[in-house]
N, CA, C and O atoms as a MOPAC input file, in Angstrom:
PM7 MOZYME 1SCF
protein

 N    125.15800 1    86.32200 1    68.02600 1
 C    124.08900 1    86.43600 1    69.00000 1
 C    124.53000 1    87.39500 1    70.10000 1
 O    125.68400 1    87.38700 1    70.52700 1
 N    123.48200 1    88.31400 1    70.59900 1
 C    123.77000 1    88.93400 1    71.49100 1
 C    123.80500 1    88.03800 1    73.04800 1
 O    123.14500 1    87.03000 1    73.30200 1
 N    124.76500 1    88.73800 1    73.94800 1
 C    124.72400 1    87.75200 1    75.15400 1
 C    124.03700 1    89.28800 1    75.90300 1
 O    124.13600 1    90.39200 1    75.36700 1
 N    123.49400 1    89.08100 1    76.95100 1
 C    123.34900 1    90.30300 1    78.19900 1
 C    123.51900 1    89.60700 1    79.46000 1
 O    122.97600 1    88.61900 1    79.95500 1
 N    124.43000 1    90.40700 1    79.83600 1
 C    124.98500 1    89.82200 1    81.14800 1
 C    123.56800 1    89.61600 1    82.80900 1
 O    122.44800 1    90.05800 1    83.06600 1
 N    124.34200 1    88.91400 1    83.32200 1
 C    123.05500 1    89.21200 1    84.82900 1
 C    123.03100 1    90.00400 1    85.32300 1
 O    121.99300 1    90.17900 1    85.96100 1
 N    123.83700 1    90.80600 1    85.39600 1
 C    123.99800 1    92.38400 1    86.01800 1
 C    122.87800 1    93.21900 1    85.43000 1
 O    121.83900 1    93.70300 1    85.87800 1
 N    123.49700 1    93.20300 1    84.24500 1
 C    122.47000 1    94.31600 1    82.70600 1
 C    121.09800 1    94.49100 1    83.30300 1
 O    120.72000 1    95.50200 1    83.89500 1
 N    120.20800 1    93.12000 1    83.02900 1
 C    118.71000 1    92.42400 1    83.80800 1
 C    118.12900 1    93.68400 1    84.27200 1
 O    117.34100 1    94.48500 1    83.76800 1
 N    119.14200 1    93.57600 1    86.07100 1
 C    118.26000 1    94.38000 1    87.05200 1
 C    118.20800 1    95.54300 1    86.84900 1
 O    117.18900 1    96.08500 1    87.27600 1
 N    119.28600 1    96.48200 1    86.09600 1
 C    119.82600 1    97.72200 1    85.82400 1
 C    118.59000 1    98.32400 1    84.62900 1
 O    117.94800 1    99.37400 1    84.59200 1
 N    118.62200 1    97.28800 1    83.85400 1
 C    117.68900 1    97.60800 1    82.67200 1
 C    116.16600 1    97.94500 1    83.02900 1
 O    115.49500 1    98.82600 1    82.49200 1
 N    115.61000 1    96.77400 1    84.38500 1
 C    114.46600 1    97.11600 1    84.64700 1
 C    114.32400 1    98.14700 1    85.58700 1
 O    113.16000 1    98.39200 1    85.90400 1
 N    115.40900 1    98.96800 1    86.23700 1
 C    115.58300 1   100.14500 1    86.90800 1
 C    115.36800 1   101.20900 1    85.86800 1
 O    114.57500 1   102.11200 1    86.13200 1
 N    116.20500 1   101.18900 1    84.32100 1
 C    115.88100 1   102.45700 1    83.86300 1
 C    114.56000 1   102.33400 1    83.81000 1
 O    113.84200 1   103.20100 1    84.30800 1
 N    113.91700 1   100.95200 1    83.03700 1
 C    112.36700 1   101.40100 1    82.60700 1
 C    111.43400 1   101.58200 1    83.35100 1
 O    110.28100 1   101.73100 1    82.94600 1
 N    111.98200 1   101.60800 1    85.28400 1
 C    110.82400 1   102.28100 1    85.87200 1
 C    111.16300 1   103.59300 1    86.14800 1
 O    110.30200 1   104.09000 1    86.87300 1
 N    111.99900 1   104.31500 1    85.89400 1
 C    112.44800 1   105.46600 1    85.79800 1
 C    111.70900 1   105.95800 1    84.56100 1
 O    111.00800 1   106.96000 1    84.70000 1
 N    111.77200 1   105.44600 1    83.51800 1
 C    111.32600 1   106.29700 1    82.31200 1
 C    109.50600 1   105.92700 1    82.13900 1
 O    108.75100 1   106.72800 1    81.58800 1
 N    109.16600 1   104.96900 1    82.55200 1
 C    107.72200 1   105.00200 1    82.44200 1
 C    107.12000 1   106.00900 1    83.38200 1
 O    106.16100 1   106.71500 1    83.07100 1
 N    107.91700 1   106.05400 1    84.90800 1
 C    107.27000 1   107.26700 1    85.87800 1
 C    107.66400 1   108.21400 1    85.25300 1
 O    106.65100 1   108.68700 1    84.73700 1
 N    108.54700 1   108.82500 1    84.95500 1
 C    108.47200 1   110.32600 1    84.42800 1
 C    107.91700 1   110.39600 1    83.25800 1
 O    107.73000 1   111.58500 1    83.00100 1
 N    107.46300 1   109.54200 1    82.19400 1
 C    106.51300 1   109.97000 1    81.15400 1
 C    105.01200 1   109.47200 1    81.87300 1
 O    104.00600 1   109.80100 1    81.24500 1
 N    104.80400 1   108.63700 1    83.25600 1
 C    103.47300 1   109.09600 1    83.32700 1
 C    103.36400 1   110.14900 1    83.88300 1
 O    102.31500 1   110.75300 1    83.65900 1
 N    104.23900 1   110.70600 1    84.69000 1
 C    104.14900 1   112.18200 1    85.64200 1
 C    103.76000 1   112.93500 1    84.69400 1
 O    102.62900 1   113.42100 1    84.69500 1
 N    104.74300 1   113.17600 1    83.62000 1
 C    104.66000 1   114.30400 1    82.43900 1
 C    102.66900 1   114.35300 1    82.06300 1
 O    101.87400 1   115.28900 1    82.15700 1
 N    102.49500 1   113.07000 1    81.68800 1
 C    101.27600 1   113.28700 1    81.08600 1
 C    100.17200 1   113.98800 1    82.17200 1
 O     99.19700 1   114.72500 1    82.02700 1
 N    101.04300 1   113.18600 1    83.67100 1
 C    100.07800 1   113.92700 1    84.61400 1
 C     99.65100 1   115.29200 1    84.72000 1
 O     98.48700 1   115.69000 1    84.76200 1
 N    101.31000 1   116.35900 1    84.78300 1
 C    101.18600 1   117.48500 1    84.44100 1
 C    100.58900 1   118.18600 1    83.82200 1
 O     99.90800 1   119.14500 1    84.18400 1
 N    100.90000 1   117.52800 1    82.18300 1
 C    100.78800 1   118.12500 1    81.30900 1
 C     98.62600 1   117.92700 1    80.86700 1
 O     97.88500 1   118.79100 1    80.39800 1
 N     98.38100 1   116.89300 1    81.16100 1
 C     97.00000 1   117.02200 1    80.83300 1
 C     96.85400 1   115.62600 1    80.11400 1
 O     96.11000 1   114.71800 1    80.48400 1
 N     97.84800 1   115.61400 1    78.82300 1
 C     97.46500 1   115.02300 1    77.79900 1
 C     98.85200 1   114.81100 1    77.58300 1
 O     99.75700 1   115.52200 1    78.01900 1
 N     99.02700 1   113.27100 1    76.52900 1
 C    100.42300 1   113.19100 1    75.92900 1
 C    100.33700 1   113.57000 1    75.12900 1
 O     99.24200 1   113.27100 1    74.65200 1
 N    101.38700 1   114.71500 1    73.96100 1
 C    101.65400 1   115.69400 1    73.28600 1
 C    101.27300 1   114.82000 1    71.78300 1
 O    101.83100 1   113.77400 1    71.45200 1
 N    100.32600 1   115.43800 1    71.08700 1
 C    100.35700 1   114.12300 1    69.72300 1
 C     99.67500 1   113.14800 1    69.63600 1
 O     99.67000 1   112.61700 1    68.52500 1
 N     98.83500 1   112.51200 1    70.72500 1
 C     98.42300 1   111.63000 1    71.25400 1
 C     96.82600 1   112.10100 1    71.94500 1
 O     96.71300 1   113.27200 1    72.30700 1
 N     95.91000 1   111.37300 1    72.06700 1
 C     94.73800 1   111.01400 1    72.95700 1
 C     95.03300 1   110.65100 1    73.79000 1
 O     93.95800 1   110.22300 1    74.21000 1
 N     95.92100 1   110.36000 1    74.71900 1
 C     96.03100 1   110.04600 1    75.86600 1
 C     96.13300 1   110.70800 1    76.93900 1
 O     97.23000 1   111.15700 1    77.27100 1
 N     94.78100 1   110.94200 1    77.85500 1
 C     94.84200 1   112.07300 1    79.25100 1
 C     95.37200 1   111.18300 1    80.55100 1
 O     95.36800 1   109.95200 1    80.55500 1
 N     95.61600 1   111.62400 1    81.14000 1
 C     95.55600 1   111.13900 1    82.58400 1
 C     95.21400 1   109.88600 1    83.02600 1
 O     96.06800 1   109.06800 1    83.36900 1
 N     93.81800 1   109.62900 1    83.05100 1
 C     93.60600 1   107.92600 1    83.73400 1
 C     94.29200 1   106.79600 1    82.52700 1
 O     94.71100 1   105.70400 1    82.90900 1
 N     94.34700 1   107.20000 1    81.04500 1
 C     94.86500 1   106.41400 1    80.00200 1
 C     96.77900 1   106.14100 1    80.21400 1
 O     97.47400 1   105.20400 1    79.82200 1
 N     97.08000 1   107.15700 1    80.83900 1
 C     98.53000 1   107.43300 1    80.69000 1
 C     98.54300 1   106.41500 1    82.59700 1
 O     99.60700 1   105.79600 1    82.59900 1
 N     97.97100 1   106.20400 1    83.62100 1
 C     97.70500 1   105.61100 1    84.40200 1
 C     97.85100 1   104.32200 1    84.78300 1
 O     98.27100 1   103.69500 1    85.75600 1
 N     97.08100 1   103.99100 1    83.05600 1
 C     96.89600 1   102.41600 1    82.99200 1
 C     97.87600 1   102.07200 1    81.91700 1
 O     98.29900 1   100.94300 1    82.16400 1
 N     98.42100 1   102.55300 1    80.82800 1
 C     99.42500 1   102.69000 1    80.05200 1
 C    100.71300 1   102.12200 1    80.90400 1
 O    101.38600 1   101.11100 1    80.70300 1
 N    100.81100 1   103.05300 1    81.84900 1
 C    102.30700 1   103.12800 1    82.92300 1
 C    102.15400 1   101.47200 1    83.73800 1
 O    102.98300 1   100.56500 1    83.66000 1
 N    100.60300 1   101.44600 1    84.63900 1
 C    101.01700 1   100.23400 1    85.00400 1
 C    101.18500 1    99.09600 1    84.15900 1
 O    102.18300 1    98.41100 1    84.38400 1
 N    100.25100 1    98.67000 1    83.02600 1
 C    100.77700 1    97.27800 1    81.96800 1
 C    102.58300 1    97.87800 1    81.38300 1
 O    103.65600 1    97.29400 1    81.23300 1
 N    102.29500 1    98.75900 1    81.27000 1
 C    104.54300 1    98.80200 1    81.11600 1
 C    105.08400 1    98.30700 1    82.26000 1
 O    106.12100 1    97.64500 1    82.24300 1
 N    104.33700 1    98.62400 1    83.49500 1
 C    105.59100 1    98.45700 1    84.42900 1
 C    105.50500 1    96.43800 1    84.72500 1
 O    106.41700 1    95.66400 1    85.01700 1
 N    103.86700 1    96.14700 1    84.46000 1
 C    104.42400 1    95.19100 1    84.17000 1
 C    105.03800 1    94.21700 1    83.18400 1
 O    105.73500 1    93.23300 1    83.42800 1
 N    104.68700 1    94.63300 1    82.17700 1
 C    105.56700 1    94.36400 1    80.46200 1
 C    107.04800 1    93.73500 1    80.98800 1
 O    107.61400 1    92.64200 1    80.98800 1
 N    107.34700 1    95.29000 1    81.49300 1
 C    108.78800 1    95.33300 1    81.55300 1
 C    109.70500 1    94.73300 1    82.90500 1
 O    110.83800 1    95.03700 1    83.27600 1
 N    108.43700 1    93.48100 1    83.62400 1
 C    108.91400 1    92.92000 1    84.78000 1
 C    109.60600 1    93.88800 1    85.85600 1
 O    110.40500 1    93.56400 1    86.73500 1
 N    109.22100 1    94.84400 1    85.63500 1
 C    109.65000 1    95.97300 1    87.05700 1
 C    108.33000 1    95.70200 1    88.12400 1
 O    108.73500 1    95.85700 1    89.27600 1
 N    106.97400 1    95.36900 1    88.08800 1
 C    105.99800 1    94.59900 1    89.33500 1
 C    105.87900 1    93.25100 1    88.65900 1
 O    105.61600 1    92.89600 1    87.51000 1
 N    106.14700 1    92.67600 1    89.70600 1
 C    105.29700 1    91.09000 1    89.39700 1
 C    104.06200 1    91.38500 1    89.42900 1
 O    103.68600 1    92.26700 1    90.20200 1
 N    102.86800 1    90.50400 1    88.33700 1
 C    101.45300 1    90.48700 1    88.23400 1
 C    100.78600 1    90.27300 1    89.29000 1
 O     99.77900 1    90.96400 1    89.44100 1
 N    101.18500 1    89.10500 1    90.50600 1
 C    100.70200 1    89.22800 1    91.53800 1
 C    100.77400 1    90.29400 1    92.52200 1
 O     99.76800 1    90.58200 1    93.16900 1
 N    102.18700 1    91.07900 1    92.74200 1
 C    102.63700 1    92.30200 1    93.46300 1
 C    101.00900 1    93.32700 1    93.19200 1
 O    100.04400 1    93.58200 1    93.91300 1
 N    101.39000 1    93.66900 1    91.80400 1
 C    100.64900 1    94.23600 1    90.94400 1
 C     98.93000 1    94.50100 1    91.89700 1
 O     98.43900 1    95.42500 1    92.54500 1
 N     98.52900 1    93.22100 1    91.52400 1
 C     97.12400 1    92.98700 1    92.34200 1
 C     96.71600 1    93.60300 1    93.67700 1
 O     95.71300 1    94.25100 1    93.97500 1
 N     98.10200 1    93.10500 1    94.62100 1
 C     97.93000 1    93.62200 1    96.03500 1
 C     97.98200 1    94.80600 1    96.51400 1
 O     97.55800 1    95.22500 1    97.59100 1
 N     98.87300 1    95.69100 1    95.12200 1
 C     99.26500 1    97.16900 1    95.17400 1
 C     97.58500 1    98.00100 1    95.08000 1
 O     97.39600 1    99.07700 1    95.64700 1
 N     96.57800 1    97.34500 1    94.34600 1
 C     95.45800 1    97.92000 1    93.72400 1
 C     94.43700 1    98.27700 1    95.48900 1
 O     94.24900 1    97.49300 1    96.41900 1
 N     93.89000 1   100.04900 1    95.30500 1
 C     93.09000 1    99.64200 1    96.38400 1
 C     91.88900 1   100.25800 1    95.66300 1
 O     91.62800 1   101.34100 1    95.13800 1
 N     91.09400 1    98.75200 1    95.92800 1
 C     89.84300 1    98.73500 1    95.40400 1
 C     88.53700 1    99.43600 1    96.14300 1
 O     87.37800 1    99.50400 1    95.73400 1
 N     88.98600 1    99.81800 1    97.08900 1
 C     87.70800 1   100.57900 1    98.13200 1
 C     87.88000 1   101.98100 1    96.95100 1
 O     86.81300 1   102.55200 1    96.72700 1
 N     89.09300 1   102.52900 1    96.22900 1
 C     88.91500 1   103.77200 1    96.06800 1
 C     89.03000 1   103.73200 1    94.98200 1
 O     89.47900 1   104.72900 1    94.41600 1
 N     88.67200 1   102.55700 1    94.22000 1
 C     88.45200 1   101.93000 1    92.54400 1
 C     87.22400 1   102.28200 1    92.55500 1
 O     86.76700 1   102.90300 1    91.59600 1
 N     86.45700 1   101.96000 1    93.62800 1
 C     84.83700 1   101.80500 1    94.10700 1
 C     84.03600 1   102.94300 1    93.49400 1
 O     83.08400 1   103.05200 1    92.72200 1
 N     85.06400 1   103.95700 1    94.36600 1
 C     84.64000 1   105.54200 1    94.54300 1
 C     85.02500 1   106.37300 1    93.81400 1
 O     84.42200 1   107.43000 1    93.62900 1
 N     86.30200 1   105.99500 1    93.15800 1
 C     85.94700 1   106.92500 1    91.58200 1
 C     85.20400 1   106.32100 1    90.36600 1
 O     85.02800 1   106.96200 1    89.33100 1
 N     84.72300 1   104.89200 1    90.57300 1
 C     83.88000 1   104.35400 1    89.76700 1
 C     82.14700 1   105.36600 1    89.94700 1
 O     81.37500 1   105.80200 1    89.09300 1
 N     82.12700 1   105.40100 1    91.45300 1
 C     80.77800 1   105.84000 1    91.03800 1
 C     81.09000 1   107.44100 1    91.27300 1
 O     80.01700 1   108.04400 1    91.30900 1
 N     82.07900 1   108.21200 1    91.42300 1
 C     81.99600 1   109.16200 1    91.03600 1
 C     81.91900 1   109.81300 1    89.05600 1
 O     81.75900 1   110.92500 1    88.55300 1
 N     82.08300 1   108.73200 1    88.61500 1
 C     82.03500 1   108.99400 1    87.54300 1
 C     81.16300 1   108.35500 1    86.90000 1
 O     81.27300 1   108.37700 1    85.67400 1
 N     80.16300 1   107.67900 1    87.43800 1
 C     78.57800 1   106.85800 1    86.49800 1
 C     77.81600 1   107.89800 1    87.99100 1
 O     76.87600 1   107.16400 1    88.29800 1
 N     77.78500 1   108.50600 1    88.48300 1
 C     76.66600 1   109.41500 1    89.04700 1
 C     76.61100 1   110.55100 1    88.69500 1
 O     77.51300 1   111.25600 1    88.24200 1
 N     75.05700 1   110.89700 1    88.97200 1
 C     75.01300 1   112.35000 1    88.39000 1
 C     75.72000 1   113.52400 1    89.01700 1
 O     75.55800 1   113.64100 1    90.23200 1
 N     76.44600 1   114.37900 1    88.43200 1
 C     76.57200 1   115.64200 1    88.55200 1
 C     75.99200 1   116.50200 1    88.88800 1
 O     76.48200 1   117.63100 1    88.85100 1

């Protein structure tokens, strides 16, 4: 059986917020993930359920981080007409 020490834990959930931000940045950059359907707002929401997957935000943290006044406003920027 594998053991992982208590140290390992915190270290481990440091790389994976390191590597989920720079592959969502990338997608930011880049448009799209390479190979993939995934643009921008997908690579967004992708990054946050990893970050919480991978216990780097608590689900509640998570919630309080969200600002919904400007959830609002790209909601209806994007169901109004053009």
């Amino acid at each position: 059986m594998l053991l992982i020490s208590s140290t390992a834990v915190p270290d481990a959930r440091v790389v994976a917020a390191y590597v989920i931000f720079l592959a969502s940045y990338l997608v930011f950059a880049i448009g799209k993930f390479p190979g993939l359907k995934i643009d921008r707002p997908g690579a967004a929401i992708i990054g946050a359920v990893a970050m919480i997957a991978f216990r780097v935000v608590r689900p509640s943290d998570a919630l309080r981080f969200i600002d919904f006044s400007t959830l609002v406003l790209l909601l209806e920027r994007l169901t109004g007409d053009n």
